[in-house]
mmCIF file of the C-alpha atoms, coordinates in Angstrom:
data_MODEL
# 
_entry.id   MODEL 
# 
loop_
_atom_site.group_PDB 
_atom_site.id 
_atom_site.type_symbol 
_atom_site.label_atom_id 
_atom_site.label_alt_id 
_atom_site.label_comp_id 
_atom_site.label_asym_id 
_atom_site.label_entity_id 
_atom_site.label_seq_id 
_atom_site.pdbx_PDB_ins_code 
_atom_site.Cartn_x 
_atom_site.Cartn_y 
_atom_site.Cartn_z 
_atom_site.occupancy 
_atom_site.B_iso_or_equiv 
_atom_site.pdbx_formal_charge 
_atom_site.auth_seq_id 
_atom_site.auth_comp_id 
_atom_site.auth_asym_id 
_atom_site.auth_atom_id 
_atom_site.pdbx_PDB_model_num 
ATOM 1   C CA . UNK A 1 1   ? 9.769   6.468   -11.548 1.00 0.00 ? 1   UNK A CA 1 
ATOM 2   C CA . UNK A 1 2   ? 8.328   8.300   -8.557  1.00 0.00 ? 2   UNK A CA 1 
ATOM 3   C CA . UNK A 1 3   ? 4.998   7.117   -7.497  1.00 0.00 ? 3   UNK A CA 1 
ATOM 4   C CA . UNK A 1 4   ? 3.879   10.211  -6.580  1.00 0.00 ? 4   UNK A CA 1 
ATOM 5   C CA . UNK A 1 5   ? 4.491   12.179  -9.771  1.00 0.00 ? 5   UNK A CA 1 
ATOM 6   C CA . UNK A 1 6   ? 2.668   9.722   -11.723 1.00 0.00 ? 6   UNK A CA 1 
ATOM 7   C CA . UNK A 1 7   ? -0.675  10.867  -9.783  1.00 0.00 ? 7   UNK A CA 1 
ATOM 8   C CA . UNK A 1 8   ? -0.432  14.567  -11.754 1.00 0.00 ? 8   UNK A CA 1 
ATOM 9   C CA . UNK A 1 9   ? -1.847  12.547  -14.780 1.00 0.00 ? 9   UNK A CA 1 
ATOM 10  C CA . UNK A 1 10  ? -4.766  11.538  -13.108 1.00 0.00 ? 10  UNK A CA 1 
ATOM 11  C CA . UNK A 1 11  ? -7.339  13.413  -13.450 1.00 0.00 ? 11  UNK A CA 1 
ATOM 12  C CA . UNK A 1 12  ? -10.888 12.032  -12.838 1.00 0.00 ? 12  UNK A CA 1 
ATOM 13  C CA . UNK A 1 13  ? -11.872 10.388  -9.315  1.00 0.00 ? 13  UNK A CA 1 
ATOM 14  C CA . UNK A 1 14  ? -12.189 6.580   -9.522  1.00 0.00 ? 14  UNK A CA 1 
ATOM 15  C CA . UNK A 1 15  ? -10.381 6.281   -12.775 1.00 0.00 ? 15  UNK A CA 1 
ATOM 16  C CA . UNK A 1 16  ? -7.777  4.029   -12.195 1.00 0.00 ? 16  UNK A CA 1 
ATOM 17  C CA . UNK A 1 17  ? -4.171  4.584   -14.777 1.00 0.00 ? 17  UNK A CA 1 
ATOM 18  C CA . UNK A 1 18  ? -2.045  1.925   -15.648 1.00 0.00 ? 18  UNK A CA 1 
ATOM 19  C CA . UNK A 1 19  ? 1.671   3.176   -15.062 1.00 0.00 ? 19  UNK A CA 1 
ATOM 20  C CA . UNK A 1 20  ? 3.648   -0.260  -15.593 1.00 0.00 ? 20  UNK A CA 1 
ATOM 21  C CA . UNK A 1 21  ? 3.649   -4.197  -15.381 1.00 0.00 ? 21  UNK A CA 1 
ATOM 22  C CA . UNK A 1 22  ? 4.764   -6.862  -13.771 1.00 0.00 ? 22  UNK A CA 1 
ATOM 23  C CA . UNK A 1 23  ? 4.855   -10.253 -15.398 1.00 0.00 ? 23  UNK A CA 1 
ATOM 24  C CA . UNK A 1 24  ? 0.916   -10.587 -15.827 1.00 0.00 ? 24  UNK A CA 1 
ATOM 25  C CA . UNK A 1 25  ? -0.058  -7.883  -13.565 1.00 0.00 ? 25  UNK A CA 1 
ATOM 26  C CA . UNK A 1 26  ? -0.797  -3.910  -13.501 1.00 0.00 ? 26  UNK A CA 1 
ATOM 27  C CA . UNK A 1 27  ? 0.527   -1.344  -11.375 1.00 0.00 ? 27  UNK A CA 1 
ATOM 28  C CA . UNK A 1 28  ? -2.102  1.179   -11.533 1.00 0.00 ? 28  UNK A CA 1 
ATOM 29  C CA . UNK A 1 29  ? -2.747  4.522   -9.706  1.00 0.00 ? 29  UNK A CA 1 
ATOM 30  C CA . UNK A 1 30  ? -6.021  6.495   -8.677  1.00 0.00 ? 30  UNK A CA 1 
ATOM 31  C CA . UNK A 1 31  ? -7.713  8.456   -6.430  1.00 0.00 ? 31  UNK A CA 1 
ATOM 32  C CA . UNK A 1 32  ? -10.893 8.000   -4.821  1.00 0.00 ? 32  UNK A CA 1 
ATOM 33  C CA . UNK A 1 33  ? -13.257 10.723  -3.003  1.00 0.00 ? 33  UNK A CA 1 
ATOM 34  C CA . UNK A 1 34  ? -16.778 10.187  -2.281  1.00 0.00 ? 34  UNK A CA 1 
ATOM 35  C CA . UNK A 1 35  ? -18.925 6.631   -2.562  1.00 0.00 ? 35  UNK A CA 1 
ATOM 36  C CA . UNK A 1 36  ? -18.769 5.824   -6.100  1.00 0.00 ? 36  UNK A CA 1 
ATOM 37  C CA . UNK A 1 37  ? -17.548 2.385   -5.752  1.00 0.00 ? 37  UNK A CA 1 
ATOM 38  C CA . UNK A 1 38  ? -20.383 -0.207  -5.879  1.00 0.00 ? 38  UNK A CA 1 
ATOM 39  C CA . UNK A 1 39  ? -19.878 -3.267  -4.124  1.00 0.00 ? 39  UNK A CA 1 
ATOM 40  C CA . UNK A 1 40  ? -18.138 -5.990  -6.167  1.00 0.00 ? 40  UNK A CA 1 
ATOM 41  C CA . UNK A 1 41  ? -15.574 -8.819  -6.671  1.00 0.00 ? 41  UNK A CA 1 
ATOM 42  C CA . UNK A 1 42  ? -12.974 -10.325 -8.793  1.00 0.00 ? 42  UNK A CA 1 
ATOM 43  C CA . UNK A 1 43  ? -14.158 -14.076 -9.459  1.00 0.00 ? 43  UNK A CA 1 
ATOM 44  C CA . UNK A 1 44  ? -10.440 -15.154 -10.146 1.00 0.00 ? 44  UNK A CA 1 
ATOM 45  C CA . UNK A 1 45  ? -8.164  -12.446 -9.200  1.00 0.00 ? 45  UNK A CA 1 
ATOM 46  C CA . UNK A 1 46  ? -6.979  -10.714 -6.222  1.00 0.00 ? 46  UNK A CA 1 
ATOM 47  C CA . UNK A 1 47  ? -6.483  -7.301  -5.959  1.00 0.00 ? 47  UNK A CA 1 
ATOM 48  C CA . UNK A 1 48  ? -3.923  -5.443  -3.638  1.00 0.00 ? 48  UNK A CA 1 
ATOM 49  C CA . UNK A 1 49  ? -4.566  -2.091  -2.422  1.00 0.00 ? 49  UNK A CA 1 
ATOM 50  C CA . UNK A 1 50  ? -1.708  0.920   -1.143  1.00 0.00 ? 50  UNK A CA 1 
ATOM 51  C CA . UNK A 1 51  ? -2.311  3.667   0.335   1.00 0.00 ? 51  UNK A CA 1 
ATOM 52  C CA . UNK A 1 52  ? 0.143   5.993   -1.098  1.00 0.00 ? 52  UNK A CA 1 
ATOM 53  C CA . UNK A 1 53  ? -1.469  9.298   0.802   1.00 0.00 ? 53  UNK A CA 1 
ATOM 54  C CA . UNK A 1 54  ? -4.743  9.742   2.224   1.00 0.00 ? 54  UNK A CA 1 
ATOM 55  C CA . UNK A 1 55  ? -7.279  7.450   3.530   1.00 0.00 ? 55  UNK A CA 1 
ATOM 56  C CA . UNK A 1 56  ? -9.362  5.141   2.824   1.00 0.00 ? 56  UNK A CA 1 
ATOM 57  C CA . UNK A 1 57  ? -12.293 2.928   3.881   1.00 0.00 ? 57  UNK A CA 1 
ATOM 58  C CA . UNK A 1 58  ? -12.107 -0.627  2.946   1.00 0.00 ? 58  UNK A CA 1 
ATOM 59  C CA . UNK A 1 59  ? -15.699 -2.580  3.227   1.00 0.00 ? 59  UNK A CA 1 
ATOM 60  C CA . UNK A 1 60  ? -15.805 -6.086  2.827   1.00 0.00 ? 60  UNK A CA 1 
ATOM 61  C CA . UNK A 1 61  ? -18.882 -7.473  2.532   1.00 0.00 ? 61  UNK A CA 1 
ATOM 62  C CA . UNK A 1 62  ? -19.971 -9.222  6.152   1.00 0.00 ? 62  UNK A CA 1 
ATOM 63  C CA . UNK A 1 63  ? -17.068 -8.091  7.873   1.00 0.00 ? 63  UNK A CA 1 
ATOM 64  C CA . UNK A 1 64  ? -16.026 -4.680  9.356   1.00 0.00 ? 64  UNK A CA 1 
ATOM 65  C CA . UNK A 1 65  ? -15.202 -1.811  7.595   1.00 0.00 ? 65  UNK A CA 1 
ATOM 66  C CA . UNK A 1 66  ? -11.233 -1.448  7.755   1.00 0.00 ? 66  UNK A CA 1 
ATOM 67  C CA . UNK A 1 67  ? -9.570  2.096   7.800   1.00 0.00 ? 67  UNK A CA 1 
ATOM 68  C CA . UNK A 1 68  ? -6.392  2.690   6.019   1.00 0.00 ? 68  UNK A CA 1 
ATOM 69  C CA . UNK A 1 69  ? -4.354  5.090   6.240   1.00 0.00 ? 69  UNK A CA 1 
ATOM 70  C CA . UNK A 1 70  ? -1.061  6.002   4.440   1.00 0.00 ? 70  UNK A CA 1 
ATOM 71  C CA . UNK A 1 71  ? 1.638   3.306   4.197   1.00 0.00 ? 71  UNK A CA 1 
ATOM 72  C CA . UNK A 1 72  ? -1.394  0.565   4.829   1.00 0.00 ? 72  UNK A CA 1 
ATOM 73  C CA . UNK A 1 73  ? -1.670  -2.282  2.174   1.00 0.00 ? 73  UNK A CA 1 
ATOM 74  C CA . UNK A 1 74  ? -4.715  -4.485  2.165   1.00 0.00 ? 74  UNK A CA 1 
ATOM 75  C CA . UNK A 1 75  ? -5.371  -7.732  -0.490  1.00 0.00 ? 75  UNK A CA 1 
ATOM 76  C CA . UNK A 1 76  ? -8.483  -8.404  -1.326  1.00 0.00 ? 76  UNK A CA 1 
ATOM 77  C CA . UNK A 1 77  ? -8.787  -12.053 -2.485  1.00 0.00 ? 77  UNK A CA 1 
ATOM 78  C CA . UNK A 1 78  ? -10.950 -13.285 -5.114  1.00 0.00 ? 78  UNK A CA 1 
ATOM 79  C CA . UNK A 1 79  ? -14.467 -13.639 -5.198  1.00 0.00 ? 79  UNK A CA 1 
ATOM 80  C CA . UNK A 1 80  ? -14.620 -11.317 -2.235  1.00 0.00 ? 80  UNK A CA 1 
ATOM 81  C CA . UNK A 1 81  ? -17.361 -8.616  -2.452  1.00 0.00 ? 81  UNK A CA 1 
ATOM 82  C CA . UNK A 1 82  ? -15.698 -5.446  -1.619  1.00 0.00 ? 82  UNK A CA 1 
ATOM 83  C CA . UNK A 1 83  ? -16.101 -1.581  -2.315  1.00 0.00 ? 83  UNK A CA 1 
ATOM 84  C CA . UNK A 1 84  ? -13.692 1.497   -1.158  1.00 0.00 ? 84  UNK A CA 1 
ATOM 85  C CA . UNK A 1 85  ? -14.636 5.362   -0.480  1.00 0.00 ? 85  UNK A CA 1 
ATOM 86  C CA . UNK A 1 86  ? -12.876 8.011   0.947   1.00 0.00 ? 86  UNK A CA 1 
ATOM 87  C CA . UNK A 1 87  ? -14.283 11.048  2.735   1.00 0.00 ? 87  UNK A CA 1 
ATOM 88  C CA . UNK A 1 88  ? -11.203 13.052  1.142   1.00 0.00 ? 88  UNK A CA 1 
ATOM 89  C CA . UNK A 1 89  ? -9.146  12.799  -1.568  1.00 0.00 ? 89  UNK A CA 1 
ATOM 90  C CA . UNK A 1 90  ? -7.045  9.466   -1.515  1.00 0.00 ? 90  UNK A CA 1 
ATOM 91  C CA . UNK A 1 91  ? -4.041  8.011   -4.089  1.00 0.00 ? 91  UNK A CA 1 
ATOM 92  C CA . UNK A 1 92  ? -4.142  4.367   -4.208  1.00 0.00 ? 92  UNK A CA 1 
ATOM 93  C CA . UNK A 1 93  ? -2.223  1.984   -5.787  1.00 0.00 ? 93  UNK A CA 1 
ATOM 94  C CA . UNK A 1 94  ? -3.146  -0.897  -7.151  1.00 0.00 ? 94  UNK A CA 1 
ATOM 95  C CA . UNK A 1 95  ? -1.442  -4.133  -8.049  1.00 0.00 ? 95  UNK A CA 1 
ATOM 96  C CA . UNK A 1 96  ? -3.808  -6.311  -10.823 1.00 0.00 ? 96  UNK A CA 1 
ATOM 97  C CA . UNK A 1 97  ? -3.774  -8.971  -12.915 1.00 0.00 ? 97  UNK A CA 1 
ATOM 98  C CA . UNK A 1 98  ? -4.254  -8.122  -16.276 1.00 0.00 ? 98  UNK A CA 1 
ATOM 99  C CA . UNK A 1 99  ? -7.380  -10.139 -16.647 1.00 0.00 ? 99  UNK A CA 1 
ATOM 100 C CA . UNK A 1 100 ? -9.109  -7.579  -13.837 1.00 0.00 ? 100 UNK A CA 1 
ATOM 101 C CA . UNK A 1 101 ? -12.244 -6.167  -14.461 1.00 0.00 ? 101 UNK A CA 1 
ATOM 102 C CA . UNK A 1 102 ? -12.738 -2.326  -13.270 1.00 0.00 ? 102 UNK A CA 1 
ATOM 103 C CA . UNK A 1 103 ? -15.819 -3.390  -11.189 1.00 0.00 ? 103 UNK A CA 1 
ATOM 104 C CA . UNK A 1 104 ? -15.737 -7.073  -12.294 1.00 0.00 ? 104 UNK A CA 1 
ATOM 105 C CA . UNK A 1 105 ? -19.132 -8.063  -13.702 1.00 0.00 ? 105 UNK A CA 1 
ATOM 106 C CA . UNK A 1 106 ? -20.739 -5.277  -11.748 1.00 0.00 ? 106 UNK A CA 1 
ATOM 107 C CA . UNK A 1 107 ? -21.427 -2.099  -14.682 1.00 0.00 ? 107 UNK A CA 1 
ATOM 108 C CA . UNK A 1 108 ? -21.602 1.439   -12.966 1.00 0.00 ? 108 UNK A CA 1 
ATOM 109 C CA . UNK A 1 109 ? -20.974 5.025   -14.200 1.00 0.00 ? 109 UNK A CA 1 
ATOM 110 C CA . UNK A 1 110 ? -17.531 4.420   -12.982 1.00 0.00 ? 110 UNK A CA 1 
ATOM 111 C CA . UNK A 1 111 ? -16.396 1.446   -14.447 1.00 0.00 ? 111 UNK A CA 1 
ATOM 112 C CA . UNK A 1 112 ? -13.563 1.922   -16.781 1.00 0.00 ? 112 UNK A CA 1 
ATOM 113 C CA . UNK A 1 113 ? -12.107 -0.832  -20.146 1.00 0.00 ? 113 UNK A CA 1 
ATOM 114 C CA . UNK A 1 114 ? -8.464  -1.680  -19.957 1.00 0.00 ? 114 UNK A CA 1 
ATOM 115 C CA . UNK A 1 115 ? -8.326  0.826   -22.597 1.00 0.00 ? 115 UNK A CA 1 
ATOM 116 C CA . UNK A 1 116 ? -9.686  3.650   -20.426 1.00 0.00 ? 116 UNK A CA 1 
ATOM 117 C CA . UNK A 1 117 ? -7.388  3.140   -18.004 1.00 0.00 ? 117 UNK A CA 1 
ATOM 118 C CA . UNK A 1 118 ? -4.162  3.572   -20.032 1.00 0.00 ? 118 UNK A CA 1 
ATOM 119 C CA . UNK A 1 119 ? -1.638  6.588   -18.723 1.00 0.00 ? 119 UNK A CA 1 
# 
C-alpha cells in the first residue's frame, strides 16, 4: 500500500478513513484545514498522530501549542484534552484503537461513527 495514494479517497476535511488494522487498532488517514476540531479527549485510549505532508498545530490543553511538520509524530495519551488545525491543507495519519471515539464524548458537526469513517 502507499500511504499517499490512499489520501485520493478522501474527500471531506476532518473526515478521518480507515485504510487497515492492526491487532485492535486503526490506521486511518485525513486531512485537516481550518479550526474545526473542538477540544477533546480519549478517556481510555491514546491516539498517535503523523504527519504524512503538511502541517499541523497540535494544542494540548494547558500546555503550548506544538507545530508539526512533515515526518513529525506526536501521541496524545488518554484523557488528555487536545484539538488539531492547520492553516493549510494537512494529511495525517492516525493510529487508534478501535474503541476511539471521533471527538470522544464531545458531539460537533465534524464528528464522524466508525461507520462514517470506512474507506
Amino acid at each position: 500500500m502507499n500511504l499517499k495514494d490512499k489520501f485520493s479517497n478522501v474527500e471531506q476535511y476532518f473526515s478521518p478513513k480507515i485504510i487497515d488494522e492492526v491487532n485492535d487498532q486503526y490506521i486511518k488517514v485525513a486531512k485537516i484545514k481550518g479550526q474545526e476540531v473542538p477540544w477533546h479527549n480519549h478517556e481510555n485510549e491514546d491516539e498517535l498522530f503523523y504527519i504524512v505532508d503538511g502541517e499541523l498545530l497540535m494544542e494540548i490543553e494547558n500546555e503550548p501549542a506544538v507545530a508539526m511538520k512533515k515526518g513529525d509524530l506526536f501521541v496524545v495519551k488518554k484523557g488528555v484534552n487536545h484539538r488539531v488545525s492547520s492553516v493549510e491543507e494537512c494529511l495525517i495519519m492516525l493510529i487508534e484503537s478501535k474503541t476511539t471515539e471521533h471527538t470522544g464524548k464531545v458531539k460537533s458537526n465534524i464528528t464522524k461513527s466508525i461507520e462514517e469513517q470506512t474507506y
